[in-house]
C-alpha atoms as one frame of an Amber mdcrd trajectory, in Angstrom:
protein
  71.873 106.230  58.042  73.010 107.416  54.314  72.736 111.346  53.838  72.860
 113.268  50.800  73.694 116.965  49.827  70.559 119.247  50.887  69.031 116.887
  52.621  65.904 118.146  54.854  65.131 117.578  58.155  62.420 119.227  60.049
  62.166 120.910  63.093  60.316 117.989  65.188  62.730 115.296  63.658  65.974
 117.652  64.856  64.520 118.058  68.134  64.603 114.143  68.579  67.753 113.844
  67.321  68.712 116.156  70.217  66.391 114.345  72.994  68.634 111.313  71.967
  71.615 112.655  71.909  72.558 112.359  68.582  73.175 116.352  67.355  75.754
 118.813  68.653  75.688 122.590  68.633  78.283 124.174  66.490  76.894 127.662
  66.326  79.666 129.077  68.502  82.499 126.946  66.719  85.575 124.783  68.409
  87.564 121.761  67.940  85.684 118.974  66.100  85.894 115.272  67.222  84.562
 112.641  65.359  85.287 110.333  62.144  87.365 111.456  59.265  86.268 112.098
  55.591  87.417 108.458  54.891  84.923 107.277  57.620  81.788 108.729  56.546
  82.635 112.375  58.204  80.601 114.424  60.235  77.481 115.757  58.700  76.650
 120.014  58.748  73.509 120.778  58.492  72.363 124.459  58.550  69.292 126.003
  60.023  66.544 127.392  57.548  63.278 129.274  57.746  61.804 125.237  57.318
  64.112 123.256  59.180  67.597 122.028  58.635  69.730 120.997  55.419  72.095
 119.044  55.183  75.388 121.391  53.483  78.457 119.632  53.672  80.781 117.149
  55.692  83.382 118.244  57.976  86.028 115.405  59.998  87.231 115.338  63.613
  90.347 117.153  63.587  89.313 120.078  61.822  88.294 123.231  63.538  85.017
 125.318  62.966  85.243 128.712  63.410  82.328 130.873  63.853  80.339 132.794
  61.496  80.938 136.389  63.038  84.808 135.319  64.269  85.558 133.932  59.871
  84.234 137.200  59.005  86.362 139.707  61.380  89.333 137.426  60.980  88.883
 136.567  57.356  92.566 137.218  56.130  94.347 135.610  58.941  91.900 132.408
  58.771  92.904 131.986  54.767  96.729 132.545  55.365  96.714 130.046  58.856
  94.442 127.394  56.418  96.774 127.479  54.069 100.045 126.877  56.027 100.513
 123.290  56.244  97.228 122.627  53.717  97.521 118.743  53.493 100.954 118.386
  55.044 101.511 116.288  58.177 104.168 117.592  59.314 102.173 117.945  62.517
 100.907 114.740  62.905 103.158 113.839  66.189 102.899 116.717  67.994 101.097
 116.271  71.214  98.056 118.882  71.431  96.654 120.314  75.179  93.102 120.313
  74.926  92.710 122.458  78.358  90.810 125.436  77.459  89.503 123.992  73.714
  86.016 124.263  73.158  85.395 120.788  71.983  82.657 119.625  69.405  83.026
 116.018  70.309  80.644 114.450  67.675  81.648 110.635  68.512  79.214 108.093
  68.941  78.849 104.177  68.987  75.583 104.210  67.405  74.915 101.263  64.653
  72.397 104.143  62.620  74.484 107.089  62.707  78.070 107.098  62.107  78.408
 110.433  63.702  76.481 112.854  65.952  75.058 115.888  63.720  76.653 118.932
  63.717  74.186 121.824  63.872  75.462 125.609  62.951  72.921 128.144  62.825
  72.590 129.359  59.187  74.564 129.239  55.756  76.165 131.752  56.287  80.541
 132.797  56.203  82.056 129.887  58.113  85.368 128.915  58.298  86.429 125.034
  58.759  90.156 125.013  59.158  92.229 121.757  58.120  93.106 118.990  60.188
  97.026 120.195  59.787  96.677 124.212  60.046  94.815 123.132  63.323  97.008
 121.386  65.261  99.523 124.138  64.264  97.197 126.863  65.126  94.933 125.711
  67.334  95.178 128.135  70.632  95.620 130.932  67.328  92.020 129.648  66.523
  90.599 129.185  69.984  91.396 132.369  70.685  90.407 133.835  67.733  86.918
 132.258  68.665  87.469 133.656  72.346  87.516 137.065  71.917  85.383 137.912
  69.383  82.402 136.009  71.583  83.929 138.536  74.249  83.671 141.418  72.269
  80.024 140.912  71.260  78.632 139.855  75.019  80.745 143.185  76.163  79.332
 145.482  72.889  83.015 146.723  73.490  83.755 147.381  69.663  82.815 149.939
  66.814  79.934 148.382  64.870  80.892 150.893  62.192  84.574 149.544  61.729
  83.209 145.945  62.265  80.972 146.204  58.983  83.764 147.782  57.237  85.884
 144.874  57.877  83.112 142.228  57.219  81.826 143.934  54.193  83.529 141.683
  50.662  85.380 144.601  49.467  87.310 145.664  52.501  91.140 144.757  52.528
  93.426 143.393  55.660  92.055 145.879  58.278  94.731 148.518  59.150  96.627
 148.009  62.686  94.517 151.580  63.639  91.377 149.985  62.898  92.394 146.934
  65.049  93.224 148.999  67.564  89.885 150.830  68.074  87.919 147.108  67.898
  90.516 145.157  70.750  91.949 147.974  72.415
């Protein structure tokens, strides 16, 4: 199947994407499997009022990190993305996947190339290079980790949390990290 940018798809036709298999849920982020760029990618696509569109291509290797967890950890996620940005110099290194939340979008399907990968609005996430992953990758998964903790718990200040997620704040002070993880 060829996609294009913005692309639509309705409700009903997502829902029997999923009934055959063929979507995976990205909302909470993790570890993405699946083709490269070179190989077609793996297709976003972002929920809407109307359905879903089709925003962008991401490749297996790469790691999605949530929309709440890119916010909070904005800083750090630019600085570890920008580390080994296009550099191999990882590409040996044997990686433990134990404890990874995986987005394994793989399939042998003639039509699609790739399961979908469904996030849940267009909103501030962060896809980290193949590279920066493999360097960073328990950094990442943990970085996913707690901040899923923190928000099932309600164990942070809300008021320091929209200070921090707010465009004009700077690298939060050690203080203010202090008061959200204790």
């Amino acid at each position: 199947m060829t996609f294009h940018d913005n692309q639509f798809f309705s409700f009903e036709e997502i829902e029997k994407y999923k009934s055959l298999g063929l979507t995976v849920d990205g909302t909470k982020g993790g570890l993405l499997l699946g083709n490269l760029h070179k190989d077609d990618g793996i297709q976003m696509l972002f929920k809407h009022s109307d359905g879903y569109r089709l925003k962008g291509e991401v490749e297996g290797g790469e790691y999605l990190v949530n929309s709440e967890a890119a916010k909070l950890f904005n800083w750090e996620l630019k600085y570890i993305n920008n580390i080994e940005r296009d550099e191999p110099i990882f590409s040996k290194r044997k990686v433990d996947l134990n404890n990874i939340t995986i987005l394994d979008c793989r399939i042998g399907n003639e039509t699609f190339k790739s399961k979908l990968l469904l996030v849940d609005k267009f909103d501030f996430w962060c896809i980290i290079n193949m590279y920066s992953t493999i360097g960073h990758l328990y950094r990442l998964e943990n970085i996913n980790y707690n901040f899923e903790k923190l928000f099932e718990k309600e164990e942070f200040d809300r008021e320091a949390f929209k200070h921090i997620t707010s465009r004009k704040a700077e690298k939060p002070k050690k203080n203010l990290l202090k008061r959200l993880f204790g």
